[in-house]
C-alpha positions in Angstrom: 113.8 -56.0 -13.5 114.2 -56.1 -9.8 116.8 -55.3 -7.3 119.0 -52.3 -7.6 118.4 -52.0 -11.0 114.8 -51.4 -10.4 115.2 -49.2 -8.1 117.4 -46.5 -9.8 116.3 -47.0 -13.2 112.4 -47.4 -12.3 109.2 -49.6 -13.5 109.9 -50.3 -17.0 107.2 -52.5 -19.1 107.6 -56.4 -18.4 106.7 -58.2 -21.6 105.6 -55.3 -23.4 102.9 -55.5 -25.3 100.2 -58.9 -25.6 98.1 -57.3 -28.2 99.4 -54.5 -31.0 97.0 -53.9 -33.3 97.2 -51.2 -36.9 95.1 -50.8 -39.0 95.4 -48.2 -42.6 92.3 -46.5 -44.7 93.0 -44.6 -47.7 90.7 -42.4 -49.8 91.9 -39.7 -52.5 93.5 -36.8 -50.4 93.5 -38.5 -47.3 94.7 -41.6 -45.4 93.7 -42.9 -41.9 95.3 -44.7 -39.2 94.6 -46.3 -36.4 97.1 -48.1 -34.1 96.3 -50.0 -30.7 98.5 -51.8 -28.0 97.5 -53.3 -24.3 101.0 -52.4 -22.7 98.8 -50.8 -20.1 96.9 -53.8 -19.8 98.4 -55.0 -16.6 99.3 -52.1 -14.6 96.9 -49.8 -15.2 94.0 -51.7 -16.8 94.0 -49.6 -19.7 94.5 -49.9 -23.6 96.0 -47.3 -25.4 94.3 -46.6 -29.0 96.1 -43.7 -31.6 94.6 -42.1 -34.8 96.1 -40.5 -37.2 94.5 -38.1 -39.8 96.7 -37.0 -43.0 94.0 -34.6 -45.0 96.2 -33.7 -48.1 93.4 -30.7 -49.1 93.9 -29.0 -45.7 97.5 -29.5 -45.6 96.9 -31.0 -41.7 97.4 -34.4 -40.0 94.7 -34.7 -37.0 95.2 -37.0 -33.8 93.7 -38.8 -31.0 95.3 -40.5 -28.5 92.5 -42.3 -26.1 93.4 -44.5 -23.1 90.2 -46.9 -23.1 89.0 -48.6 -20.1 88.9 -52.5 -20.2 86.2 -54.0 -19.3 87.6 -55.0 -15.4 87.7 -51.7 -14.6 84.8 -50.1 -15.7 82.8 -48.3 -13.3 85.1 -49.8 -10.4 88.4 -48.4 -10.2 88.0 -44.5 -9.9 91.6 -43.3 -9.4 93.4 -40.5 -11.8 96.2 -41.7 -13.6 98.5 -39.1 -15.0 100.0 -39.7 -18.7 101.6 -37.6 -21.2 102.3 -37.4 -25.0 105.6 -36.0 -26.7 106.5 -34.7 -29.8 110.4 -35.0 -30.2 111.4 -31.8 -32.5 114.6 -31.7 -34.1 116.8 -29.3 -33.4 116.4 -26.9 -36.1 112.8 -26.6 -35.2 112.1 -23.8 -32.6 108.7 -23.9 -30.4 106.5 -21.3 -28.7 103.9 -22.0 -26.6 101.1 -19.6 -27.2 98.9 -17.2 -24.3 96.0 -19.5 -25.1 98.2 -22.5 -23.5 96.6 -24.8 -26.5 98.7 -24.2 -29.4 101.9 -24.2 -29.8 104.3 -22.8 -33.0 106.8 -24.7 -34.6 109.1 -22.6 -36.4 111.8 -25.1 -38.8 114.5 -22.9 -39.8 114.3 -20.8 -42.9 110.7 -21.5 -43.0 109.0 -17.8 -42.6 105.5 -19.0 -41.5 106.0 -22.7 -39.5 103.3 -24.7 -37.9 100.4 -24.9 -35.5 100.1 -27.6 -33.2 96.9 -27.6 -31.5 94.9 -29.4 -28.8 93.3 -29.8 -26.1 95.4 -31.5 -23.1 95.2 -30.2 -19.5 98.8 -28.9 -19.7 101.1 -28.0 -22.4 104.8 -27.4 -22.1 107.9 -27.6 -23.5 111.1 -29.5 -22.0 114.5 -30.5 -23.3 115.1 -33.3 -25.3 118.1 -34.7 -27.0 118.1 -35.6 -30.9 121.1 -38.7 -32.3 122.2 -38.5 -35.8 125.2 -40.2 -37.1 126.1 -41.1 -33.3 126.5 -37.4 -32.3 123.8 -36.1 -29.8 122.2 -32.8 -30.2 119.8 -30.3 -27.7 116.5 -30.0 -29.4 113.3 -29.6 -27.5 110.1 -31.8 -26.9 106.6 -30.5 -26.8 104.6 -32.6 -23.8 100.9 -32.3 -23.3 99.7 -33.2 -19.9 96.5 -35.3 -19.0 94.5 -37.5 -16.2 93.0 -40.6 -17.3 90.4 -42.3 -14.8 91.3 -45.9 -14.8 87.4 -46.5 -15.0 86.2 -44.2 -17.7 89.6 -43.6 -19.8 91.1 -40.3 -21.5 91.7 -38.5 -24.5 93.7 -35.8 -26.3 93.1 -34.3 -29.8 95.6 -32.5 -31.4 96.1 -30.5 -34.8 99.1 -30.0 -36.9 98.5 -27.4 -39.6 100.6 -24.9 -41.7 100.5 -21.1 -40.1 100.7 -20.0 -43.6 97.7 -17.8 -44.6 96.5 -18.6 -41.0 95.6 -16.3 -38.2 97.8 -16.3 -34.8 95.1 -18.5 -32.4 96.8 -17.5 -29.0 99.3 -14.9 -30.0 102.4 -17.1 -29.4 104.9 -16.1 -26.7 108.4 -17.3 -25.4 
């Protein structure tokens, strides 16, 4: 894009991605993904790598996004380069961030206990979002953790989501 166009509506990704990669493990109670793409290749020398954790036993799925370093920037380019990850909710599922600032409680309606979302970003907050079924748009909210990433040495956030049933308050959540 370029022009007016890119001025109002911003840097969008060029060519998107040269290199997607996914990869799926499976073991009895548990499967294991791992995803990769170099859309930040070009602009901010950085691959972005996700795993994804489904333990069946512990009724949980575990994540890790990590922005990895290429090898041209390694131990050259010290600059901080903000990113953020978002959970869309839908709009029958209400969120709390709790005092601890590290978990947050989904609450889907009619269900008495919810969910914890844990992790360990620098910031956690939660902003509006839209959600489209059938053509008809809908308020929901989005749950956005905050980071820095040094474009010579990378980034990472971890994150839980595990039932709240049977499961002590982490942070005592607030609203």
């Amino acid at each position: 894009m370029r022009g007016f166009s890119a001025r109002v509506l911003g840097p969008r990704l060029v060519g998107g991605c040269g290199l997607v990669e996914t990869q799926r493990r499976e073991a009895p109670g548990a499967v294991w993904l791992e995803t990769a793409h170099d859309g930040w290749a070009r602009t901010f020398g950085l691959r972005h790598e996700r795993r994804l954790y489904l333990d069946e036993a512990k009724d949980e799925v575990r994540g890790e996004d990590r922005l990895t370093a290429l090898n041209a920037a390694k131990g050259q380019d010290r600059r901080f380069i903000p990113f953020t990850v978002r959970f869309h909710l839908h709009p029958e599922v209400s969120a709390l961030i709790a005092r601890d600032r590290k978990s947050v409680l989904l609450k889907p309606e009619g269900d008495e206990a919810g969910w914890w979302l844990r992790n360990d970003a620098l910031d956690v907050a939660l902003e509006p979002s839209f959600y489209c079924q059938d053509g008809e748009l809908r308020r929901s909210q989005q749950i956005v953790l905050r980071g820095q990433a040094r474009a010579d040495a990378g980034a990472r956030v971890r994150w839980k989501l595990s039932s709240a049933a049977a499961q002590v308050d982490p942070g005592k959540a607030q609203a």
